[in-house]
C-alpha positions as a Markdown table, in Angstrom:
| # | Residue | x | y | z |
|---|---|---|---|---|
| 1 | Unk | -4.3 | 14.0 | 17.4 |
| 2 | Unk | -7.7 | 14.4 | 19.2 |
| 3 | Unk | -9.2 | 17.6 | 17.4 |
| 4 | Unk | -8.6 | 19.2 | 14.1 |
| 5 | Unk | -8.4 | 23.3 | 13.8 |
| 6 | Unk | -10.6 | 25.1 | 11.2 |
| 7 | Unk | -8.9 | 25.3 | 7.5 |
| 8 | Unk | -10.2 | 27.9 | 5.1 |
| 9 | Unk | -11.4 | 25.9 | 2.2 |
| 10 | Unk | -9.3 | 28.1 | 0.0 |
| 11 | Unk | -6.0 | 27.0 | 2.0 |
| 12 | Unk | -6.4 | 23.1 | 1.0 |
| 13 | Unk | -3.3 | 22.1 | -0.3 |
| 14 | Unk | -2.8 | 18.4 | -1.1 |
| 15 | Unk | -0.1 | 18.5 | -2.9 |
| 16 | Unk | 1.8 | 20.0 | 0.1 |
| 17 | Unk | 3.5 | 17.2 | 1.1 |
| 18 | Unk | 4.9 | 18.6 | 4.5 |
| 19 | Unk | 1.7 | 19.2 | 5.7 |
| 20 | Unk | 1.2 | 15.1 | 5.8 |
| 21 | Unk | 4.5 | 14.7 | 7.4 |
| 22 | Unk | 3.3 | 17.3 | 10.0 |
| 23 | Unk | -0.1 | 16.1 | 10.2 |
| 24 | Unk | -2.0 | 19.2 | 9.1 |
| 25 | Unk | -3.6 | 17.1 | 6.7 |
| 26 | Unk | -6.4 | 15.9 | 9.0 |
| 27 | Unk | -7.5 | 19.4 | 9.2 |
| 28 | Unk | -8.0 | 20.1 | 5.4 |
| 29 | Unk | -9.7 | 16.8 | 4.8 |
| 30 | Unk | -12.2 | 17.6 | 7.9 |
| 31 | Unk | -12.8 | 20.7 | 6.1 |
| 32 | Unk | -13.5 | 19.0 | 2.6 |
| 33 | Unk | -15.6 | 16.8 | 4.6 |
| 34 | Unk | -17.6 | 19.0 | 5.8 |
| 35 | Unk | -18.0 | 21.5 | 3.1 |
| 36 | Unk | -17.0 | 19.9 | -0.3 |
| 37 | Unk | -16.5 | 15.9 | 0.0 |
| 38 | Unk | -16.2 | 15.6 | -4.2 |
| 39 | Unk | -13.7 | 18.3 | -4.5 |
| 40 | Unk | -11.7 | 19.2 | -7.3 |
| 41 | Unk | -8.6 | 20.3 | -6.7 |
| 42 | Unk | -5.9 | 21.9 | -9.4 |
| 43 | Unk | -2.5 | 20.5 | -10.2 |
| 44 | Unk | 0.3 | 22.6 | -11.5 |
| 45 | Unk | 1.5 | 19.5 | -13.6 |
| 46 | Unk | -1.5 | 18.1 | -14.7 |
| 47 | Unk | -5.6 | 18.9 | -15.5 |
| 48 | Unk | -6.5 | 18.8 | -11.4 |
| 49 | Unk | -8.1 | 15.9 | -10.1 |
| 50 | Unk | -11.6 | 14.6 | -7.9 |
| 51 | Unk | -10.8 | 14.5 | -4.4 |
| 52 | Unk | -13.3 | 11.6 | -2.9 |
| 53 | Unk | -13.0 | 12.3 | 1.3 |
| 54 | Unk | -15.9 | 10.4 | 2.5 |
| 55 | Unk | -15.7 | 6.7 | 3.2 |
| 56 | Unk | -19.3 | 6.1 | 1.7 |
| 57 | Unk | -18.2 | 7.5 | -1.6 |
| 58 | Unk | -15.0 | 6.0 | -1.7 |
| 59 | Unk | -16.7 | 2.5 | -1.4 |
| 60 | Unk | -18.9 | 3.1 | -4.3 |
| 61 | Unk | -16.0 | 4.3 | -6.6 |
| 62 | Unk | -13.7 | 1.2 | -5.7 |
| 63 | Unk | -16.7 | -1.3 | -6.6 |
| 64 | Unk | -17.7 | 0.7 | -9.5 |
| 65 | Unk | -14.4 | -1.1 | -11.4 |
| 66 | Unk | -16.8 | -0.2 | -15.0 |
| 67 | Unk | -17.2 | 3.3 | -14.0 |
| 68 | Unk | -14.0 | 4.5 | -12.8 |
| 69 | Unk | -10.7 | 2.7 | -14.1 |
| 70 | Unk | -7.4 | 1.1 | -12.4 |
| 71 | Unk | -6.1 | 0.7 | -15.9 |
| 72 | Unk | -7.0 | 3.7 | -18.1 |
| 73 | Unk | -4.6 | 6.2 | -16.1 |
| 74 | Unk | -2.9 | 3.9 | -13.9 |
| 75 | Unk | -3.5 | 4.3 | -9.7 |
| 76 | Unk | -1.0 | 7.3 | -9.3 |
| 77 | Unk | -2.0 | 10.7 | -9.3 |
| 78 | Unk | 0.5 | 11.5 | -12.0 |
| 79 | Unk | 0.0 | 10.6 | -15.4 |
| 80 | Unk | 2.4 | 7.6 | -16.8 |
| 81 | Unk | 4.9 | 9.3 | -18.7 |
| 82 | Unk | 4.3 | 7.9 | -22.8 |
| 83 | Unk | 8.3 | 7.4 | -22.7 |
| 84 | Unk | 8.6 | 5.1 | -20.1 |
| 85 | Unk | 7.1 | 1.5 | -19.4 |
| 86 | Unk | 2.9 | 1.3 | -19.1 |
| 87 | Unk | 2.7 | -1.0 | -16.4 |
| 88 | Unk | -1.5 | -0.2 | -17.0 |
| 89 | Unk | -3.0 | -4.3 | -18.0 |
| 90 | Unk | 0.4 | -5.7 | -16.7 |
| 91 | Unk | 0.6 | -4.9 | -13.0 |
| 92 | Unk | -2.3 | -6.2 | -11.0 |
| 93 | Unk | -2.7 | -2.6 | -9.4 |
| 94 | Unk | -3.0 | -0.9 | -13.0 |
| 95 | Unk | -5.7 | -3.1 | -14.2 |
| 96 | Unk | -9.4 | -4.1 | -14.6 |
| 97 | Unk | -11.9 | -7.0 | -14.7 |
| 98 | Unk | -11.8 | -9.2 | -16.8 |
| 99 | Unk | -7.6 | -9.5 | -17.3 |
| 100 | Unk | -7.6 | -8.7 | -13.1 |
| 101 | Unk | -9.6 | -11.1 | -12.4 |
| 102 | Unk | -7.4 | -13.5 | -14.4 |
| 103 | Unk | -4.1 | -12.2 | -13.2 |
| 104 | Unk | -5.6 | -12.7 | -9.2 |
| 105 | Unk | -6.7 | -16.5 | -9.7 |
| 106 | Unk | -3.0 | -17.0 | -11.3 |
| 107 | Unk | -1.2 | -14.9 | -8.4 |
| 108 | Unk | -3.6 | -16.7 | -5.5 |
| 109 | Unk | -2.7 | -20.4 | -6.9 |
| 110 | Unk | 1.0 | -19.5 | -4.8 |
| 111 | Unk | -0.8 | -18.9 | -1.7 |
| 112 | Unk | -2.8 | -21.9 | -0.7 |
| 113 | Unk | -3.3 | -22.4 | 3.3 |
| 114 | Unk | -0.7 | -24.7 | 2.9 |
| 115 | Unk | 1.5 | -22.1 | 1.7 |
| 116 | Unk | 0.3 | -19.7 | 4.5 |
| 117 | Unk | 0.8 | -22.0 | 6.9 |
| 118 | Unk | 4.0 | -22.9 | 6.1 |
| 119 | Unk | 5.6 | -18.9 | 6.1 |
| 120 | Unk | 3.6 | -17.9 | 8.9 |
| 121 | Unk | 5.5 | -20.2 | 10.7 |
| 122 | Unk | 8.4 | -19.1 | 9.3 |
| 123 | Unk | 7.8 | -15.6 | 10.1 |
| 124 | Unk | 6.9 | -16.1 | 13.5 |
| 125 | Unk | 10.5 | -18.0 | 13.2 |
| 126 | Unk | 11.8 | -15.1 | 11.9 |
| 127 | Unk | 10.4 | -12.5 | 14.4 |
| 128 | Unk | 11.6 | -14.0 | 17.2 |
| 129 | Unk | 14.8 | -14.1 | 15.8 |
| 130 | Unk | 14.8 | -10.0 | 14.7 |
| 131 | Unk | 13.2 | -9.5 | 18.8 |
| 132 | Unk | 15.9 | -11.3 | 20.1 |
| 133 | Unk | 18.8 | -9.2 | 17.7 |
| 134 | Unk | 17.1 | -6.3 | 19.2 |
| 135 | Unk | 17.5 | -7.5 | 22.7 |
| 136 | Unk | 20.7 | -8.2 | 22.6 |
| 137 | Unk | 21.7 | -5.1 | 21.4 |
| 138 | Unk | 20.2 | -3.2 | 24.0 |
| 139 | Unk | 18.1 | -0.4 | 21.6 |
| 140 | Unk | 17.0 | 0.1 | 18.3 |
| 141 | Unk | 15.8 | 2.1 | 15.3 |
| 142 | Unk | 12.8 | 0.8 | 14.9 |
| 143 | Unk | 11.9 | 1.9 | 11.8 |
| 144 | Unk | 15.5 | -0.1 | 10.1 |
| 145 | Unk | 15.6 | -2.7 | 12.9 |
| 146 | Unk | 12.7 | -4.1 | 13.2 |
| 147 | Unk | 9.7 | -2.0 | 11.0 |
| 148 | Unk | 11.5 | -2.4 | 7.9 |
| 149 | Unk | 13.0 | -6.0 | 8.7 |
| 150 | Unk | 10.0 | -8.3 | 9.0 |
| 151 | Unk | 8.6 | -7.7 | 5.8 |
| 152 | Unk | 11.5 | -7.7 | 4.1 |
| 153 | Unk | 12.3 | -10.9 | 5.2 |
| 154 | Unk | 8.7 | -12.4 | 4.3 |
| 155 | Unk | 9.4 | -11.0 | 0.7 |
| 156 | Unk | 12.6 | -13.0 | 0.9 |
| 157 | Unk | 10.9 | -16.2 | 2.0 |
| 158 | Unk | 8.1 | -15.5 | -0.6 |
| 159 | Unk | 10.5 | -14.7 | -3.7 |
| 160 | Unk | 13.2 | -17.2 | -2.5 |
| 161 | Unk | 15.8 | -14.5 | -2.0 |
| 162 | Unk | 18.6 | -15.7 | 0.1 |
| 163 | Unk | 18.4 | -13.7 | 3.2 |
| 164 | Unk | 22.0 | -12.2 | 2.9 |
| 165 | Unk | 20.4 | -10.2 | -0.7 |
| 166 | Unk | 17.0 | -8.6 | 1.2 |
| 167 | Unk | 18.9 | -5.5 | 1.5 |
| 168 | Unk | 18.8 | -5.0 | -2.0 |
| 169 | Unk | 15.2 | -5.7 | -2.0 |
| 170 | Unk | 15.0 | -2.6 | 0.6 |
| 171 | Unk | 17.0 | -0.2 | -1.7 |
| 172 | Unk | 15.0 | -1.0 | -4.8 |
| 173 | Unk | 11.9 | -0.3 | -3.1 |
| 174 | Unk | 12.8 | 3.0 | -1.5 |
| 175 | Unk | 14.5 | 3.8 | -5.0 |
| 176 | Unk | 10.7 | 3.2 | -7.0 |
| 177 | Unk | 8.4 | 4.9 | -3.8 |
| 178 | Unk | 10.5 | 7.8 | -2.7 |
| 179 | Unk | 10.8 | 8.6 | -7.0 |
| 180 | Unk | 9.2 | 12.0 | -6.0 |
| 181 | Unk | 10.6 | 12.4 | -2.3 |
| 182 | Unk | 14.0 | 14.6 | -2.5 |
| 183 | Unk | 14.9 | 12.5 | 0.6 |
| 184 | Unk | 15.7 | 9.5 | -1.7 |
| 185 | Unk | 16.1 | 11.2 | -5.1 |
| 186 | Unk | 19.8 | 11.1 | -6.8 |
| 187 | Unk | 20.6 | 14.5 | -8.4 |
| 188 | Unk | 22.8 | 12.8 | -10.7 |
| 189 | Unk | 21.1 | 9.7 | -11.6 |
| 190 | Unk | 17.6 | 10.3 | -12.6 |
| 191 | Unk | 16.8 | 7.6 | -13.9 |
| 192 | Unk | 17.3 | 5.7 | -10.4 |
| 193 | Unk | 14.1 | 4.7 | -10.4 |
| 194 | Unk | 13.7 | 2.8 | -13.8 |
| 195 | Unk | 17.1 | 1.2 | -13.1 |
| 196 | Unk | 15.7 | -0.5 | -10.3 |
| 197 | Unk | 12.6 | -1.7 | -11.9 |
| 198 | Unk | 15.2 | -3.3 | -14.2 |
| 199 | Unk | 17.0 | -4.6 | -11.7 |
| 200 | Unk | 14.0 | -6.3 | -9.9 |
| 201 | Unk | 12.9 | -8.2 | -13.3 |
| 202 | Unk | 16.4 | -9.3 | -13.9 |
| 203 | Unk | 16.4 | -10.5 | -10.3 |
| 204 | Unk | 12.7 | -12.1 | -10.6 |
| 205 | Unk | 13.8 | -13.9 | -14.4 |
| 206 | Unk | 17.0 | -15.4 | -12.8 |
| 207 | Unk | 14.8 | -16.6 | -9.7 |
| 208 | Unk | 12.0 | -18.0 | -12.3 |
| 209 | Unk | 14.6 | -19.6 | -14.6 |
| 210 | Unk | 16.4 | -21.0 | -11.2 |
| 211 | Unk | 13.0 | -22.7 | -10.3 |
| 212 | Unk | 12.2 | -24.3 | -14.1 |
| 213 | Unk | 15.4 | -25.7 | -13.8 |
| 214 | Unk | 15.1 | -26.7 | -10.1 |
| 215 | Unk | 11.4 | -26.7 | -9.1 |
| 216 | Unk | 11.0 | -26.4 | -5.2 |
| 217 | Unk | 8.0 | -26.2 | -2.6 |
| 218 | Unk | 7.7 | -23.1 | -2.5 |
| 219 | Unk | 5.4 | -20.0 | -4.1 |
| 220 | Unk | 8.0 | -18.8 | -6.8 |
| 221 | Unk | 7.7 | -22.6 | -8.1 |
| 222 | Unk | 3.9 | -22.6 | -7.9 |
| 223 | Unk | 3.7 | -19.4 | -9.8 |
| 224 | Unk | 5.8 | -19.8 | -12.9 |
| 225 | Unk | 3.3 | -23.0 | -13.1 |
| 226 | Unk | 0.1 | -22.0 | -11.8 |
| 227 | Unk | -2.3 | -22.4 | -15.0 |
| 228 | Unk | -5.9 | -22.0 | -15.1 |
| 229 | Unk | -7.8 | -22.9 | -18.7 |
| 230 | Unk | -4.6 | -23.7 | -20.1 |
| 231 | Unk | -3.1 | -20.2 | -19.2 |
| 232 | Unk | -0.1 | -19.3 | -17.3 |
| 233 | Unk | 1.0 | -16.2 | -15.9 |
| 234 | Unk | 3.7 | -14.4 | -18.9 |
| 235 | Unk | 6.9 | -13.2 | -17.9 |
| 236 | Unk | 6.5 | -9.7 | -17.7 |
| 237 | Unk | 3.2 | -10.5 | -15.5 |
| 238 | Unk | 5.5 | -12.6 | -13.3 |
| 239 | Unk | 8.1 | -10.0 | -13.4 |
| 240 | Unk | 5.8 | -7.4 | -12.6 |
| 241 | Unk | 3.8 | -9.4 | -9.7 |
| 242 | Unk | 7.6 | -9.4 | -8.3 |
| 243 | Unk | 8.1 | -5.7 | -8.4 |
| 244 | Unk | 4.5 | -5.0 | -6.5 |
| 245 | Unk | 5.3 | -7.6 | -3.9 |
| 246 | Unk | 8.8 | -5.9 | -3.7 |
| 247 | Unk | 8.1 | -2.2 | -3.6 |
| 248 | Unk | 4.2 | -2.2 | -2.3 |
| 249 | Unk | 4.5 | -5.1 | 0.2 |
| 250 | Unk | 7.8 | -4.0 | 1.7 |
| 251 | Unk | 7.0 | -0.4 | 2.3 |
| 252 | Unk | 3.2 | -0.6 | 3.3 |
| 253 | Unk | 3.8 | -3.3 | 6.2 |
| 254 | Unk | 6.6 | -0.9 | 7.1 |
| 255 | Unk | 4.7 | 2.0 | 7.5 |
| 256 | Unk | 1.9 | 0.7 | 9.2 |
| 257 | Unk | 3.9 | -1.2 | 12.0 |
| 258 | Unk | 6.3 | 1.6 | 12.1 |
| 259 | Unk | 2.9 | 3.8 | 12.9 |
| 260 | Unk | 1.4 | 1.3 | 14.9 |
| 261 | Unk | 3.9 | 1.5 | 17.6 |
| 262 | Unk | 4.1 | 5.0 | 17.6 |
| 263 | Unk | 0.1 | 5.0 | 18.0 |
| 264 | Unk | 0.9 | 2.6 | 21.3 |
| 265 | Unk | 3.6 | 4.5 | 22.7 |
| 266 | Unk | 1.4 | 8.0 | 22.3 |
| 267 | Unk | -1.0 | 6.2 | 23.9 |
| 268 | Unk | 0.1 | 4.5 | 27.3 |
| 269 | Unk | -3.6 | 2.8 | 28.2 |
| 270 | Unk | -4.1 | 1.4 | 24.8 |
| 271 | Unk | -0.4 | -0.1 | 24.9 |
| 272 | Unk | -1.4 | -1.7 | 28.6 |
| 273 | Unk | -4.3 | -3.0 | 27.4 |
| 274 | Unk | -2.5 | -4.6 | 24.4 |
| 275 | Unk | -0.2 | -6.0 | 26.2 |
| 276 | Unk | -2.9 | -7.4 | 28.4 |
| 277 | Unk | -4.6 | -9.1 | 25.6 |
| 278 | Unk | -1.0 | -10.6 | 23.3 |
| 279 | Unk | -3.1 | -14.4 | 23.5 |
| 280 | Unk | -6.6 | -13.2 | 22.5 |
| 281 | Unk | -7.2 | -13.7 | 18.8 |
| 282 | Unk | -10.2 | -12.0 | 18.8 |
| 283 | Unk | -8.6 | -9.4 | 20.5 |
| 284 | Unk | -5.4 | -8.7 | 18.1 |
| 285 | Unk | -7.5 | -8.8 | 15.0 |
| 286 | Unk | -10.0 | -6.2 | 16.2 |
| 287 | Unk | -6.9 | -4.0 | 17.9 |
| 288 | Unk | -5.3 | -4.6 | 13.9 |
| 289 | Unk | -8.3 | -3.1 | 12.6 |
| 290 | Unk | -7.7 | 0.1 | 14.3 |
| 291 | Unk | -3.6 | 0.6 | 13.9 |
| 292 | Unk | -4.7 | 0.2 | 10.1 |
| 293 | Unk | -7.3 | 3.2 | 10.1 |
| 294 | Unk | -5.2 | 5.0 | 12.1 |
| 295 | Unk | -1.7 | 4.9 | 9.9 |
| 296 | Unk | -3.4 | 4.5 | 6.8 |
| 297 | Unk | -0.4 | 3.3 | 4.8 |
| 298 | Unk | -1.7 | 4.0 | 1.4 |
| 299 | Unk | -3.2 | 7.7 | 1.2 |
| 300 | Unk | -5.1 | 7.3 | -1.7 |
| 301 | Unk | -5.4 | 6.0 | -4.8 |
| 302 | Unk | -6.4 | 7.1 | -8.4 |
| 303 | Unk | -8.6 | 6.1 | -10.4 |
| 304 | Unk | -10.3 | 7.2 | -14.1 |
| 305 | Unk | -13.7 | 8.1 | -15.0 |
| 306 | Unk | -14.1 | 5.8 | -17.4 |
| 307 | Unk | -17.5 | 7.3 | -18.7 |
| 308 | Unk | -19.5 | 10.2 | -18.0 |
| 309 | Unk | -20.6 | 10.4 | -14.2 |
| 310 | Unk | -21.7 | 12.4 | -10.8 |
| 311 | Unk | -20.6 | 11.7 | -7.5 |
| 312 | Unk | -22.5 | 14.0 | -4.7 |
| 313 | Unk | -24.6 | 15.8 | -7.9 |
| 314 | Unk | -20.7 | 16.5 | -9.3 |
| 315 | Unk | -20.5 | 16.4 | -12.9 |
| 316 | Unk | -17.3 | 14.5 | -13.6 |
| 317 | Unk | -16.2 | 14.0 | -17.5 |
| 318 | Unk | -14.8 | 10.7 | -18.6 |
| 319 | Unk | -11.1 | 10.8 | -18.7 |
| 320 | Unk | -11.1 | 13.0 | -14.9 |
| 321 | Unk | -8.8 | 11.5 | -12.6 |
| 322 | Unk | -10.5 | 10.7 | -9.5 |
| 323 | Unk | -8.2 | 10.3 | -6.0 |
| 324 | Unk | -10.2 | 8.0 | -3.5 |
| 325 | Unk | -8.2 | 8.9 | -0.1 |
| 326 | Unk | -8.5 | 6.6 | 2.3 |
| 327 | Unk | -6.9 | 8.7 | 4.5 |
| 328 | Unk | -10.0 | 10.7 | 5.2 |
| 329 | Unk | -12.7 | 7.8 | 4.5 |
| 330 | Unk | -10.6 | 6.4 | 7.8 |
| 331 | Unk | -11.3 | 9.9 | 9.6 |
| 332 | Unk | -14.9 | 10.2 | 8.8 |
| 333 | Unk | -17.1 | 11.4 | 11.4 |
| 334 | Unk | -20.1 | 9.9 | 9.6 |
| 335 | Unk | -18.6 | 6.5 | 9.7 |
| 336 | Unk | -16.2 | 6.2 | 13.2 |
| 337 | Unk | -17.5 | 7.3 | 16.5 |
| 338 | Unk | -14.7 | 10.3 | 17.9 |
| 339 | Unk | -12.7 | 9.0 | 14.6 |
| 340 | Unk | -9.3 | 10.9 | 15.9 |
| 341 | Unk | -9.3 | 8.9 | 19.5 |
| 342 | Unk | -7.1 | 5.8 | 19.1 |
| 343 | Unk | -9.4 | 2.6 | 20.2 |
| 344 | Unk | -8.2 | -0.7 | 19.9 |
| 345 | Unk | -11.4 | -2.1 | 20.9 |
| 346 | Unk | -13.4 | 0.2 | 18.1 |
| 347 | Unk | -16.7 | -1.6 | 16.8 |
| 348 | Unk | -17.5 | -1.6 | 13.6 |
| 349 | Unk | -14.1 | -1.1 | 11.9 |
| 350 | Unk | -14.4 | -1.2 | 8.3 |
C-alpha cells in the first residue's frame, strides 16, 4: 500500500476487524493522525477507550509504567472477566514495576549468551532442516510449512518439548489468540480457550517436575532454579511464563515472517536487493527493522490510566483504558520518511 484514501472521521471503526484483514485500517489511522491522534473511541461492550496513533505519544505512555498500568486492566482491550483467572501481577505482560522487574531478572537468568548461543545454533540447525523439507517437496504453505514451523520448534527447544508434541503447542496457541476470531472459535465448546490454558500449565508442571527430578543444560532447568535474593520464580509464575512464550512467541514470529515474505514478494527490487545482501550483518538487521514496522505483529496494546492525566491537552480519568497502537506509531508521517513505501535500507528505524 503506497497511499491511503480520505476516511471521514465519523466512519472510524476499530473494532471492525475486516477492515484490518483488508487493510483499510491504514486509512482510518492516517485520518486520526491527522485530525484526532488521542481519540476516544466507543465500545459496544465496554466504557470506549483512548486511541494513542502517534509514535511520539505512544513512547511516552509505554515509559510512563506509574501513569498508565500493564496490571490494573490487563494489556487487552477487553476487560478480564471477574469469573475467570486474573493473570494481572502473574504474567509478565499484565504487570508493573516493582514485581516486573522481578519477574524479568528471574525469566532472563534462562537466557544467558551461553544459552543463546547454544539455540541459535540449533535453530539455524533447525531451519535448514524445515528449507530443505520444503525443497524436497517441491511447494509449500508457507504460512503452516515454514512461518509457523520455526518458532514452533524454538518453543520446543526452549520448553524441552520433544519435537513430535510442537503440534500441540500450535493448537493451544491458536485456541488462546483466535478466542475472539470465529475462524478458530468452537460453537460447542466455549470454554476452548481456558481448557488450553489448563492444558499448557499441566504441560509446563510435568516439564518442571521432569527437570527437578532430572536437572539438564538447558533453560527449563535454569528457570525452575534461577533465584535472585533468595527468591525463585512460583509455579504459577513459571507456568504462566510458559503460556506467554507459547501463545505470544509462537504466533508473533509467525505473523511477522509470514508478512515479511509477502512484503518481499510485493516488492521485487527489495527482494533482489535482499537476496544480494544474505552475508551482511549490518545489512539484515537494518532490512529486520523495516519487515517489523511494516507487519507490525502486535496492533496495539492496552494500557490503564492509573491516575488522573492529559495526553495532547485530552482529559483522561483514572481507570480509562488507553490502546497504544503500534500499528499507526509504525505509519507515522512525523516519524518515517514516505512511511507506506517498503525500505529495507530505511534510516532511522525505531
Amino acid at each position: 500500500m503506497t497511499t491511503t484514501d480520505p476516511v471521514a472521521i465519523s466512519d472510524v471503526d476499530l473494532l471492525d476487524l475486516d477492515a484490518f484483514v483488508e487493510g483499510r485500517h491504514h486509512a482510518m489511522f492516517a485520518t486520526l493522525r491527522e485530525q484526532d491522534p488521542v481519540h476516544f473511541h466507543a465500545e459496544p461492550d465496554g466504557p470506549g477507550f483512548w486511541a494513542v496513533t502517534r509514535h511520539h505519544d505512544l513512547q511516552a505512555v509505554n515509559r510512563d509504567t506509574t501513569t498508565f498500568s500493564s496490571q490494573l486492566g490487563g494489556t487487552q482491550r477487553v476487560d478480564p472477566d471477574p469469573e475467570e483467572f486474573d493473570t494481572r501481577g502473574v504474567l509478565l505482560l499484565d504487570s508493573d514495576p516493582p514485581q516486573h522487574t522481578r519477574y524479568r531478572r528471574l525469566v532472563n537468568k534462562g537466557f544467558t549468551p551461553r544459552m543463546i548461543g547454544l539455540l541459535e545454533q540449533h535453530l539455524r540447525y533447525r531451519a535448514e532442516l524445515i528449507v530443505d523439507s520444503v525443497i524436497e517437496q517441491g511447494s509449500c504453505e508457507f504460512v503452516s510449512d515454514l512461518a509457523a514451523e520455526l518458532p514452533l520448534q524454538a518453543i520446543a527447544e526452549i520448553m524441552g518439548v520433544p519435537q513430535e508434541d510442537r503440534r500441540l503447542l500450535f493448537d493451544w496457541s491458536n485456541a488462546m489468540i483466535g478466542s475472539q476470531d470465529p475462524e478458530y472459535q468452537d460453537p460447542d465448546n466455549p470454554d476452548r480457550p481456558l481448557q488450553a490454558a489448563g492444558e499448557i500449565f499441566a504441560y509446563a508442571n510435568d516439564l518442571a517436575s521432569q527437570r527437578r527430578d532430572d536437572p539438564r543444560d538447558d533453560i527449563v532447568t535454569t528457570l525452575i532454579n534461577a533465584e535472585i535474593e533468595g527468591e525463585k520464580l512460583s509455579e504459577l509464575e513459571f507456568d504462566m511464563f510458559m503460556l506467554l512464550l507459547t501463545v505470544a512467541g509462537n504466533e508473533t514470529t509467525r505473523n511477522a515472517t509470514a508478512a515479511g515474505m509477502h512484503a518481499l514478494l510485493t516488492h521485487p527490487d527489495e527482494m533482489s536487493r535482499f537476496l544480494g545482501h544474505l552475508d551482511d550483518d549490518a545489512y539484515r538487521s537494518v532490512a529486520l527493522d523495516e519487515v517489523l514496522r511494516w507487519a507490525t505483529p502486535v496492533l496495539h496494546f492496552r494500557r490503564t490510566a492509573a491516575v488522573d492525566t492529559e495526553i495532547r491537552g485530552r482529559e483522561i480519568a483514572a481507570g480509562d483504558k488507553v490502546l497504544i497502537w503500534h500499528v499507526s506509531a509504525n505509519r507515522d508521517e512525523e516519524v518515517f520518511e514516505e512511511p507506506f513505501r517498503f525500505d529495507l535500507e530505511r534510516r532511522p528505524n525505531e
